[in-house]
C-alpha positions as CSV (number, residue, x, y, z in Angstrom):
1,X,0.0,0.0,0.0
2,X,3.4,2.5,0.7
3,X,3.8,1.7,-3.0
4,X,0.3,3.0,-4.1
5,X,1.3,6.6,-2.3
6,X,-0.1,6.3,1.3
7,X,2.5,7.1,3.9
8,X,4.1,4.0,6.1
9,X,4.3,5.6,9.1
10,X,0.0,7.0,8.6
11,X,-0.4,3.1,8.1
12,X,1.4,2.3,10.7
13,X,0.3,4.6,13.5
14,X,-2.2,7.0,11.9
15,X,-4.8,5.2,10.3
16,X,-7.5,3.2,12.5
17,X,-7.1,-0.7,12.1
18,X,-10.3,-0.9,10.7
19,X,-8.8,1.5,7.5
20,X,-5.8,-0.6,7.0
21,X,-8.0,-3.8,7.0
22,X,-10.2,-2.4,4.3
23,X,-6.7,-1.1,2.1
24,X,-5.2,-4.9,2.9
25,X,-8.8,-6.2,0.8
26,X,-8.6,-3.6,-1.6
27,X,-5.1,-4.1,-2.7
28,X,-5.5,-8.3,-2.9
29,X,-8.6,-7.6,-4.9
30,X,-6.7,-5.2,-7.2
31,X,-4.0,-7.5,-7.7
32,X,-6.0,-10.5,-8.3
33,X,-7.5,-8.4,-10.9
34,X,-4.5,-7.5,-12.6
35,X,-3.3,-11.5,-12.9
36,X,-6.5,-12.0,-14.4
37,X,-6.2,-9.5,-16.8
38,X,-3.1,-10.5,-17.6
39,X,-4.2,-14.3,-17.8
40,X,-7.0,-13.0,-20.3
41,X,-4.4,-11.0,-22.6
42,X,-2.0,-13.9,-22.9
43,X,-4.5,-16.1,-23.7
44,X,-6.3,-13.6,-26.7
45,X,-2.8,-13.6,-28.3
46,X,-1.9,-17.1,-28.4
47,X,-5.3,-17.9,-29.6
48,X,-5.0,-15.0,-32.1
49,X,-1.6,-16.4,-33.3
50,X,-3.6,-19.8,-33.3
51,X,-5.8,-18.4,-35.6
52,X,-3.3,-16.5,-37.8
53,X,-1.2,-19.6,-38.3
54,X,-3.7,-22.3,-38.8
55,X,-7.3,-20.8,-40.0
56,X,-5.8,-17.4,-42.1
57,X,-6.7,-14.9,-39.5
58,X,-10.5,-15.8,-39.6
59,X,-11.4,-15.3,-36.2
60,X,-12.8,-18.6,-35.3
61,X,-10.1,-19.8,-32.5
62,X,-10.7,-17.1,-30.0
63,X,-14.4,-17.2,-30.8
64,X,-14.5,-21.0,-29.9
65,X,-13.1,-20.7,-27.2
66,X,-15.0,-18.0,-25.5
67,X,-17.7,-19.5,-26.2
68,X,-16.2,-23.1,-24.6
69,X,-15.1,-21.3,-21.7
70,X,-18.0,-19.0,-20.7
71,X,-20.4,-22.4,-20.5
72,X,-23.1,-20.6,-22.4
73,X,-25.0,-23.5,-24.2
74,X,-24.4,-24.8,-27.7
75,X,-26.7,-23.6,-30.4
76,X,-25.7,-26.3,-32.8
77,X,-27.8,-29.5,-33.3
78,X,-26.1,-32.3,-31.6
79,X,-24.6,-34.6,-34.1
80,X,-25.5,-38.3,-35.0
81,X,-23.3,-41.0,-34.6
82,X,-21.5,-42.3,-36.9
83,X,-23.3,-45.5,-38.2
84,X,-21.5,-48.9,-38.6
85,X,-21.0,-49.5,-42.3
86,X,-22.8,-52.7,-44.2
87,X,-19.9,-54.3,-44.1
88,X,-19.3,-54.0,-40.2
89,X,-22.6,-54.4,-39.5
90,X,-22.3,-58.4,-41.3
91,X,-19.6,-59.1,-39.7
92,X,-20.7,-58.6,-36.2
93,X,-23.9,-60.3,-37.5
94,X,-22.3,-63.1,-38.2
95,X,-20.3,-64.2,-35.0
96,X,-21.2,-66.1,-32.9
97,X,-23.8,-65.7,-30.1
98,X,-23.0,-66.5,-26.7
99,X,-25.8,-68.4,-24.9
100,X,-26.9,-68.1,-20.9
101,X,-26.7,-71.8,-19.4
């Protein structure tokens, strides 16, 4: 707190407890704040260089993952699954069945 401009020695003897308790919170919220913003600004680069280097600058990396990481729900239809070819499908058809005793 010295370093954001208040005085040592007023935080020392000068201001009440109850002041200095309140400037602690303050300052760990501010600071926490600043690693996430930093966390944030890392993270829209590399996905920006991401997107550069593998999708020619269209966007789509960062806007994936926003939307990944913010939970919101998926607007998209959910997707079949994949169905077993003909050929598969025969194959398992054609083994044999195991039978309960």
């Amino acid at each position: 707190m010295a370093s954001q401009g208040h005085d040592l020695y007023q935080l020392i003897d000068g201001y009440p407890a109850l002041l200095v308790k309140g400037l602690v919170e303050a300052t760990q919220i501010r600071s926490r704040h600043r690693l996430m913003e930093q966390g944030v600004s890392m993270t829209v680069a590399v996905t920006g260089a991401l997107d550069l280097a593998f999708n020619q600058g269209k966007g789509k990396v960062l806007e994936n993952w926003l939307k990944e990481t913010s939970g919101e729900e998926k607007s998209e239809p959910p997707q079949e699954r994949p169905k077993m070819s003909d050929r598969a499908f025969s194959h398992f058809a054609a083994m044999p069945r195991r039978t309960a005793d």
